[in-house]
TORTORTI-424255 format. One line per 4 residues: number of its first residue (from 1); for each residue x, y, z of N, C-alpha, C. Coordinates in nm, 2 decimals, padded with zeros to 4 digits. Example, Ala and Ser with C-alpha at 12.3 -4.5 7.8 and 13.67 -1.06 7.14 Angstrom:
// TORTORTI-424255
1) 01.32,-00.57,00.78,01.23,-00.45,00.78,01.32,-00.33,00.78 | 01.28,-00.22,00.71,01.37,-00.11,00.71,01.29,00.00,00.79
END
This chain:
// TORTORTI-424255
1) 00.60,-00.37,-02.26,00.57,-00.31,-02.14,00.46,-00.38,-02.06 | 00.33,-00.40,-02.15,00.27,-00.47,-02.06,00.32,-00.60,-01.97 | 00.23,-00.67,-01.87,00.28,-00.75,-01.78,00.42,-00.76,-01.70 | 00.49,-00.63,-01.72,00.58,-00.55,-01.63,00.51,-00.47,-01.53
5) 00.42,-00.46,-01.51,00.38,-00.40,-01.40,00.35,-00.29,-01.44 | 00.38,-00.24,-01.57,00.37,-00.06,-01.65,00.24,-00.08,-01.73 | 00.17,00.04,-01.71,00.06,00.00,-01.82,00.14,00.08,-01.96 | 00.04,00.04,-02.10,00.10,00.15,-02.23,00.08,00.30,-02.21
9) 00.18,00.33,-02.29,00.12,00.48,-02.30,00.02,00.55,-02.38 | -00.06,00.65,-02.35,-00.20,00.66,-02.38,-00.16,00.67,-02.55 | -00.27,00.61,-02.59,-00.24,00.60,-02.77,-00.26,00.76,-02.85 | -00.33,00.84,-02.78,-00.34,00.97,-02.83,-00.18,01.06,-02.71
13) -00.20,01.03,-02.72,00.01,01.05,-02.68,00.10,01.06,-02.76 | 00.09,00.91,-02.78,00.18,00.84,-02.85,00.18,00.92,-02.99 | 00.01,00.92,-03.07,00.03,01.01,-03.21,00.09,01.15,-03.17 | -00.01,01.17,-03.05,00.08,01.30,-03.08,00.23,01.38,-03.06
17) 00.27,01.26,-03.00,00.43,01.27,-03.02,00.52,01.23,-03.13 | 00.45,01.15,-03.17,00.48,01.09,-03.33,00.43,01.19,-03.42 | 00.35,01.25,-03.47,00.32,01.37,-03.52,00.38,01.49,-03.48 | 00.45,01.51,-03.39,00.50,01.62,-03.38,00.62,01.64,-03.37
21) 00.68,01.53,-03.38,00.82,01.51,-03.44,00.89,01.41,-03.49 | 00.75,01.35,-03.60,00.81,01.29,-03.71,00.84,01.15,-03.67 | 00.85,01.10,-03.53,00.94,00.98,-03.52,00.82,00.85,-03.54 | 00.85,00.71,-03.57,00.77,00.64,-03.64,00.69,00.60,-03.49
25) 00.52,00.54,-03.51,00.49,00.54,-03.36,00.56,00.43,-03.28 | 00.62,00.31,-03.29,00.66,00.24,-03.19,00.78,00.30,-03.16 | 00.84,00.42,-03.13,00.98,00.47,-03.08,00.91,00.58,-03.04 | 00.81,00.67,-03.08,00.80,00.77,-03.02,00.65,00.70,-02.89
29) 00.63,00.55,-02.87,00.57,00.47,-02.77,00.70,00.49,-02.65 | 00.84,00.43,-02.73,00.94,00.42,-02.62,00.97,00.50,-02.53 | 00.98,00.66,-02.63,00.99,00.77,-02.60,00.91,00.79,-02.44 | 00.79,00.83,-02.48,00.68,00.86,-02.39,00.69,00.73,-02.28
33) 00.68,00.59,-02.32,00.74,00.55,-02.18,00.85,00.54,-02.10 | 00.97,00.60,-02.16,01.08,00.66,-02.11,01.06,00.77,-02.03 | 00.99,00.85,-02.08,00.97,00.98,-01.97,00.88,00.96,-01.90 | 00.74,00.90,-01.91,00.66,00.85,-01.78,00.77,00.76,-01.70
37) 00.86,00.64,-01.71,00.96,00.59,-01.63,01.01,00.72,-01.53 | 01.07,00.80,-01.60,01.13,00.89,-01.54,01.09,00.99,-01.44 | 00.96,01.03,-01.43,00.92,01.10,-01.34,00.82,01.01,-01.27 | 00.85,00.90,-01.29,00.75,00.83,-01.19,00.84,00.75,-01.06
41) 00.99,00.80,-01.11,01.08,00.76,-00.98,01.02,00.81,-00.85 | 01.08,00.76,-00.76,01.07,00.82,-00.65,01.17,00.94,-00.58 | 01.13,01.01,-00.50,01.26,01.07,-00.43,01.32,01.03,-00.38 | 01.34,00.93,-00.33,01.43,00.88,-00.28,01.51,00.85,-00.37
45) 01.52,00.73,-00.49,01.56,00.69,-00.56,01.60,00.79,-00.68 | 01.55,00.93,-00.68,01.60,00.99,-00.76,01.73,01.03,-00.69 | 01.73,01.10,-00.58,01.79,01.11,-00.49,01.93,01.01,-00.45 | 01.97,00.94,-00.45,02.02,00.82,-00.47,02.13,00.86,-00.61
49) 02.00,00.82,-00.69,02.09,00.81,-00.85,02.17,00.94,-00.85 | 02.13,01.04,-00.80,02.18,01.17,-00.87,02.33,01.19,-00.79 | 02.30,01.17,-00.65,02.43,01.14,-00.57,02.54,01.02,-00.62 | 02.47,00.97,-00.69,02.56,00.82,-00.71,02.64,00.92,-00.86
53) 02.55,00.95,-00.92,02.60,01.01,-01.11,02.69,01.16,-01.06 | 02.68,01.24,-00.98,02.77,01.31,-00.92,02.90,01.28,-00.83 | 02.87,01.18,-00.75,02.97,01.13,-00.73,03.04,01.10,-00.80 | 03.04,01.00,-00.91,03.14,00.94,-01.01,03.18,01.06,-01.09
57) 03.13,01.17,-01.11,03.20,01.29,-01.15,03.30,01.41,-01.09 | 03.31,01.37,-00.94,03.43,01.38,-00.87,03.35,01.54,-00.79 | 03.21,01.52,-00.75,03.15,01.67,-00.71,03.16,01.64,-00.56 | 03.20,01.73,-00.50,03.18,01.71,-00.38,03.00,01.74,-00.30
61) 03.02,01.63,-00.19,02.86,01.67,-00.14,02.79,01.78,-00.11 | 02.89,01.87,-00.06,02.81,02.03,-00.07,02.74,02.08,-00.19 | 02.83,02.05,-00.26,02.79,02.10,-00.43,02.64,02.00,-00.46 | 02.70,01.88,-00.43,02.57,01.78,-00.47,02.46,01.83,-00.36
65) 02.43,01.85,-00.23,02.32,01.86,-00.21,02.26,01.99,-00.28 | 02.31,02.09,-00.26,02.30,02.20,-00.30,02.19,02.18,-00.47 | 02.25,02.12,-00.58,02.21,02.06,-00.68,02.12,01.98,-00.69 | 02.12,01.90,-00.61,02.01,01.77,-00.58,01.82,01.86,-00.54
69) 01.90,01.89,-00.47,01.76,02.00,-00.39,01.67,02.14,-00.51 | 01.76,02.17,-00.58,01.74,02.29,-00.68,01.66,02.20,-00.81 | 01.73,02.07,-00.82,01.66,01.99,-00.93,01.55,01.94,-00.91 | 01.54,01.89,-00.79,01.43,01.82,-00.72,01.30,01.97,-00.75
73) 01.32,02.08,-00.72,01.23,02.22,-00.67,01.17,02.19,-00.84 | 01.28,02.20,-00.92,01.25,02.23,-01.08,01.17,02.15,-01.13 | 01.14,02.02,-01.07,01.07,01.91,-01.13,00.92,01.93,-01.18 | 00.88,01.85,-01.28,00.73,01.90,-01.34,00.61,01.90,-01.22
77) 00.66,01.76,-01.14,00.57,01.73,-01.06,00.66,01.79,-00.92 | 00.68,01.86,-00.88,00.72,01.92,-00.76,00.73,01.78,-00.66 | 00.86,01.82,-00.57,00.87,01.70,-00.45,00.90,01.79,-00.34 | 00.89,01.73,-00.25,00.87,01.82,-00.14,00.97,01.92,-00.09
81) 01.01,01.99,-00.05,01.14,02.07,-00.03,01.25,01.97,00.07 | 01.35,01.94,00.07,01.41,01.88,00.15,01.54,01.94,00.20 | 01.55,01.92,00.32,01.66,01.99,00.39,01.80,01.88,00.33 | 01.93,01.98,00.34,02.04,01.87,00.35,02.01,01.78,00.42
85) 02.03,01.78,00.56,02.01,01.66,00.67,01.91,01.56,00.60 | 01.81,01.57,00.54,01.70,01.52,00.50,01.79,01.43,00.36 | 01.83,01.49,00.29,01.90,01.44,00.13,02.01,01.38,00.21 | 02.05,01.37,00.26,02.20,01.30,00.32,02.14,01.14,00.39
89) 02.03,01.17,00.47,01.94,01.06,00.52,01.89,00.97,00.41 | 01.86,01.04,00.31,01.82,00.91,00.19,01.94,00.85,00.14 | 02.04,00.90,00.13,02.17,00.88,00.06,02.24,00.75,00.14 | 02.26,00.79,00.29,02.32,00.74,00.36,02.24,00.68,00.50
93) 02.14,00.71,00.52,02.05,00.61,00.59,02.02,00.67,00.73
END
């Protein structure tokens, strides 16, 4: 991870993710920087992906924005509220 532009994950993290469920520390490292990756996306780009993994599942865009917006509210780190018009504009420009 280093010299990717990511710093490590904090080392008292890391034990205590590895102590608390058992996994050896370089995977429960992966782990924790998998999930900092993941909420350190952007809205946009989350936004994007989730339209793009819905789409290939045959949902239509009502359903997707609808979804997109409710996931986005649920998030640890909250994003902003966004109108459809708004989620359609990241999607489609």
């Amino acid at each position: 991870m280093s010299g990717s532009g990511v710093t490590e994950p904090p080392p008292d993290l890391v034990r205590h993710v590895a102590g608390s469920t058992g996994l050896p520390p370089g995977v429960a490292a992966r782990v924790v920087a998998d999930v900092a990756a993941y909420f350190a996306e952007t809205v946009e780009d989350y936004v994007r992906r989730r339209h793009t993994e819905l789409r290939r599942r045959q949902v239509g865009n009502a359903e997707i924005w609808t979804r997109v917006a409710r996931e986005l509210a649920a998030r640890p780190v909250r994003a902003p509220d966004l109108s459809e018009r708004q989620l359609r504009r990241i999607v489609y420009g």
